[in-house]
C-alpha positions as CSV (number, residue, x, y, z in Angstrom):
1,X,103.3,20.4,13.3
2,X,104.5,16.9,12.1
3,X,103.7,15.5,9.1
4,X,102.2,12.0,9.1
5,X,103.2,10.5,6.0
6,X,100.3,7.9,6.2
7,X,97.9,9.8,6.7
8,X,96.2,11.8,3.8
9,X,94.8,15.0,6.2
10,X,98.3,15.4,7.5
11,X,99.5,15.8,3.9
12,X,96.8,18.1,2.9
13,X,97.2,20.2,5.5
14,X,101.3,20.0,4.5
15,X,100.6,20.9,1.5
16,X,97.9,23.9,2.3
17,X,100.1,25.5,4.7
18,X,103.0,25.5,2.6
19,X,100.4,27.2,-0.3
20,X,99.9,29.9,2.3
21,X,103.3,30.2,4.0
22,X,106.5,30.1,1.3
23,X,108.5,29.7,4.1
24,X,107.1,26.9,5.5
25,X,109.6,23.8,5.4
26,X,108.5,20.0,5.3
27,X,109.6,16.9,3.6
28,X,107.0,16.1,0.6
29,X,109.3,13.1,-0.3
30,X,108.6,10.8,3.1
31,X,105.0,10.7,1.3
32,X,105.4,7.5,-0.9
33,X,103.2,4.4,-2.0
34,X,103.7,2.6,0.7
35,X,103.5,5.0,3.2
36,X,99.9,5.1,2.3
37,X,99.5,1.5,2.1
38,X,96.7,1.4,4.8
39,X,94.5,3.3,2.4
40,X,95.2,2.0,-0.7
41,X,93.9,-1.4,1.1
42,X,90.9,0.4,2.3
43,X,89.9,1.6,-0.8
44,X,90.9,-1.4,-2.3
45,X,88.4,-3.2,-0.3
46,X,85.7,-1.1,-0.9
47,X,85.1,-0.5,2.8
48,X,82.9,1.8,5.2
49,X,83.8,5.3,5.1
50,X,86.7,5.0,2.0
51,X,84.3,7.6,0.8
52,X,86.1,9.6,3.6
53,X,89.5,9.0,2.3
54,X,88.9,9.6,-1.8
55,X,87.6,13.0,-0.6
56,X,90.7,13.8,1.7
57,X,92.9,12.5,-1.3
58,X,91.4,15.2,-3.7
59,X,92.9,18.0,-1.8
60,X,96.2,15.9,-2.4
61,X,95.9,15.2,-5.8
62,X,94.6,18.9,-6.5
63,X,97.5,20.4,-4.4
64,X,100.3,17.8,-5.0
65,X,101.4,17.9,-8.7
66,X,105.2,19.0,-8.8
67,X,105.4,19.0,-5.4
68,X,104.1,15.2,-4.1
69,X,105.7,11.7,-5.7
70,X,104.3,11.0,-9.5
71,X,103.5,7.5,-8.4
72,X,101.4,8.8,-5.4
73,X,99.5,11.0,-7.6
74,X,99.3,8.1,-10.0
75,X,98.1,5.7,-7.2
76,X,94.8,8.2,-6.1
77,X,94.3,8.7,-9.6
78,X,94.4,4.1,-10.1
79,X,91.8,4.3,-7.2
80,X,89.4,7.1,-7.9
81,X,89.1,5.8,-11.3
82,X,88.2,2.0,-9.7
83,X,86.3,3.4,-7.2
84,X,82.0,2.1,-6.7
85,X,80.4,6.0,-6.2
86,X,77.0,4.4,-6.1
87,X,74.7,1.4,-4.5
88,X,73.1,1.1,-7.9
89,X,76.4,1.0,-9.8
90,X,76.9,-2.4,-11.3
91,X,78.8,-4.9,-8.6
92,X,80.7,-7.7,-10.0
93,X,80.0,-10.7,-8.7
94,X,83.1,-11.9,-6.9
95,X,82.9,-8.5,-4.7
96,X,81.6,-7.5,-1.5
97,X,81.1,-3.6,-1.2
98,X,81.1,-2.8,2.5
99,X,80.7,1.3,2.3
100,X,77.4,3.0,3.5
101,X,75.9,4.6,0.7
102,X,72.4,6.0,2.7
103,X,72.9,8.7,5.2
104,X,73.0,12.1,5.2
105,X,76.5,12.5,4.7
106,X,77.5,9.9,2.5
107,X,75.0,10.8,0.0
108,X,76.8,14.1,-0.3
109,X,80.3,12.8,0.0
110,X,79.5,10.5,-2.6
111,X,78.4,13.1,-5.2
112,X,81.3,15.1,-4.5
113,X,83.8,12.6,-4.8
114,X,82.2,11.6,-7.9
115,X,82.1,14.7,-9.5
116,X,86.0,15.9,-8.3
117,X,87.0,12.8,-9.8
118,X,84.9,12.9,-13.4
119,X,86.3,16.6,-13.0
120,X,90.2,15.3,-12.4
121,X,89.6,12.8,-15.2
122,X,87.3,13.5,-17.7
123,X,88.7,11.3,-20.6
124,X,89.4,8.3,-18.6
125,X,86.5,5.1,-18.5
126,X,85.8,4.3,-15.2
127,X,86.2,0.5,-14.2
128,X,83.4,-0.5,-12.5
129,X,80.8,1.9,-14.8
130,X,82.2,1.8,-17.8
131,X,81.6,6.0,-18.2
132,X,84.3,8.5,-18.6
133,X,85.4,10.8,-16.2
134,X,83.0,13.7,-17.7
135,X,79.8,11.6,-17.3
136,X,80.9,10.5,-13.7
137,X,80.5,14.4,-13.0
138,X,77.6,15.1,-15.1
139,X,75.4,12.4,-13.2
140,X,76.9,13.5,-9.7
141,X,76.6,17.4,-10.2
142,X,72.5,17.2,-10.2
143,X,72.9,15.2,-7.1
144,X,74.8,17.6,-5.3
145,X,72.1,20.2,-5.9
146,X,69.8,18.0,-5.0
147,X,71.1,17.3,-1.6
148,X,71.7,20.8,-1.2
149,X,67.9,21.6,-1.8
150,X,66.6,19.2,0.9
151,X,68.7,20.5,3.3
152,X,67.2,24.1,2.7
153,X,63.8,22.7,2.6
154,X,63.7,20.2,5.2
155,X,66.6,21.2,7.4
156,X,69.0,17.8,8.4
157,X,67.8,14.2,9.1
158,X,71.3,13.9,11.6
159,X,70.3,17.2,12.9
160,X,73.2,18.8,15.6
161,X,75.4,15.9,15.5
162,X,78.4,16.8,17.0
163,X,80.1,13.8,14.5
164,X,78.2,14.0,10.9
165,X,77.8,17.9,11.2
166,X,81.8,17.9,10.0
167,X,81.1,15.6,7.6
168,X,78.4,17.7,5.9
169,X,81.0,20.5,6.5
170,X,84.0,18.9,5.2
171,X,82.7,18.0,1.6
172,X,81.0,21.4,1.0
173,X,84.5,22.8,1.7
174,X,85.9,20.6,-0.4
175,X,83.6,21.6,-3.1
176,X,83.8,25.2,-2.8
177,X,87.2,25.1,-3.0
178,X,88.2,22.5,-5.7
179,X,85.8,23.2,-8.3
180,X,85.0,26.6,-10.4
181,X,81.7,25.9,-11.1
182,X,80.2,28.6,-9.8
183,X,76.3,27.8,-9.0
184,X,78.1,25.0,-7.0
185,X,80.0,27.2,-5.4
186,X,77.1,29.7,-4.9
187,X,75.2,26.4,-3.2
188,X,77.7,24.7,-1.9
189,X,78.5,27.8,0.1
190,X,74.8,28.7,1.2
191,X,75.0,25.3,2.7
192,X,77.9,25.2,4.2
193,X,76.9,28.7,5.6
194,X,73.9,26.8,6.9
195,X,75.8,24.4,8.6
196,X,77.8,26.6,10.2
197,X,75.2,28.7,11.5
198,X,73.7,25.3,13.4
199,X,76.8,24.8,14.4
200,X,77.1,28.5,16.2
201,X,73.6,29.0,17.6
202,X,74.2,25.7,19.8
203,X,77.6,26.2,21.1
204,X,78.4,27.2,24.0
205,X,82.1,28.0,25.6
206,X,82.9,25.0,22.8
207,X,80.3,22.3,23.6
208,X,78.0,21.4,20.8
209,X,74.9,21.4,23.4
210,X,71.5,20.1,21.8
211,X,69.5,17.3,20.8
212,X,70.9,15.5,18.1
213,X,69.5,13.2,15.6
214,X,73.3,10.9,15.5
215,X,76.1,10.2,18.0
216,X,78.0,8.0,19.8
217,X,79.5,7.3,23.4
218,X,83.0,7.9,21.8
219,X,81.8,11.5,21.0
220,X,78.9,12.5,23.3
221,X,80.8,12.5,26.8
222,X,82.9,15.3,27.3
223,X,82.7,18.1,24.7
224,X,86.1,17.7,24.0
225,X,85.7,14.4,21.9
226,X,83.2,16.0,19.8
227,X,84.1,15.8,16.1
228,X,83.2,18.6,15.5
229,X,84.9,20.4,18.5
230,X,88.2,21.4,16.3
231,X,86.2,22.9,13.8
232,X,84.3,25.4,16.7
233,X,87.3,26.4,18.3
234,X,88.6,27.3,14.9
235,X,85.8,29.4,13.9
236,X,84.1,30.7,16.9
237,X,86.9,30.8,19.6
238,X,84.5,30.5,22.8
239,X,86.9,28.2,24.6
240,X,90.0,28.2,26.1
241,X,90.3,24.5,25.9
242,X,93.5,23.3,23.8
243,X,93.3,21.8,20.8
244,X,92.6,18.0,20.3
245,X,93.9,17.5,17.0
246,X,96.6,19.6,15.0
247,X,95.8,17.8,11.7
């Protein structure tokens, strides 16, 4: 409905709809370096959930050329190249990397950022590494699959969580839809299928109603804060609530 130039979902979802709807009419050019200068300086810093951001910026950068600012495009490219995918990764001394590398969902949106990005830039050497793009995603693709197996076998450690179940959600969709390998896609989308299906047989008229393994107060009194309460509405339509978000 309105784009907000510093935020990267609000661009993605510019650009998707315009994909979808040729009539659709927006202004790509407020997008600019320093209109994303809040997460530049995130990612710069290496804090908590940048993972987030790098993976919102791949729909960008796979959606933008000819259509978003070269330098922008240029900038997510400066970043995902820089960017620590790992705990084990070297760490130079004179740096303090704040992310979380452990959960359930950050292990996956790890691997898929890392892979989009070796994919992106397979010829470019990584800074903080010292591989090129195509090892980044040769290393990252087996743990994707990985991941993906656990879940099948074991089910999820932040099981029904009305915040992390999006972010399992958001970086299979992110996978199916901006890579062509196909057993990842084949995977990605039995698991994302797998997701959704938890998310369904515990909702009812749009609450996300079971025990859960993760949450917080922000998200856990009323229904409507849930995070993943856009997504249900979306999908399964049991609610006459409004939407909370339109990006």
């Amino acid at each position: 409905q309105q784009l907000g130039p510093g935020s990267e979902t609000s661009i993605a979802a510019h650009l998707i709809r315009a994909r979808r709807e040729p009539d659709f009419v927006w202004d790509p050019s407020l997008v600019t370096v320093d209109s994303l200068a809040g997460t530049w300086q995130m990612l710069d810093d290496w804090k908590d959930t940048g993972d987030f951001r790098v993976m919102y910026l791949h729909w960008v950068l796979a959606l933008g050329a000819g259509v978003i600012d070269p330098s922008v495009l240029a900038a997510i490219e400066q970043r995902m190249v820089e960017f620590r995918y790992r705990w084990n990764d070297p760490l130079p001394a004179d740096r303090v990397d704040h992310k979380w590398f452990w959960s359930e969902n950050h292990r996956i949106i790890l691997a898929v950022d890392e892979y989009l990005a070796g994919l992106a830039f397979p010829d470019r050497v990584f800074t903080v590494t010292g591989l090129t793009g195509a090892q980044h995603a040769q290393r990252a693709r087996p743990e994707i699959l990985s991941w993906i197996d656990e879940r099948a076998r074991f089910g999820f450690s932040e099981w029904h969580s009305n915040v992390y179940m999006l972010k399992n959600i958001t970086p299979l969709l992110t996978l199916i839809e901006l890579c062509d390998d196909e057993e990842l896609i084949r995977r990605g989308t039995a698991a994302l299928d797998l997701c959704l299906a938890d998310l369904a047989l515990h909702l009812q008229r749009g609450a996300y109603g079971a025990t859960r393994g993760r949450t917080y107060k922000k998200d856990k009194m009323s229904a409507l804060d849930e995070a993943t309460f856009g997504t249900a509405k979306l999908l399964f339509d049991d609610t006459d609530q409004g939407w909370r978000s339109t990006t």
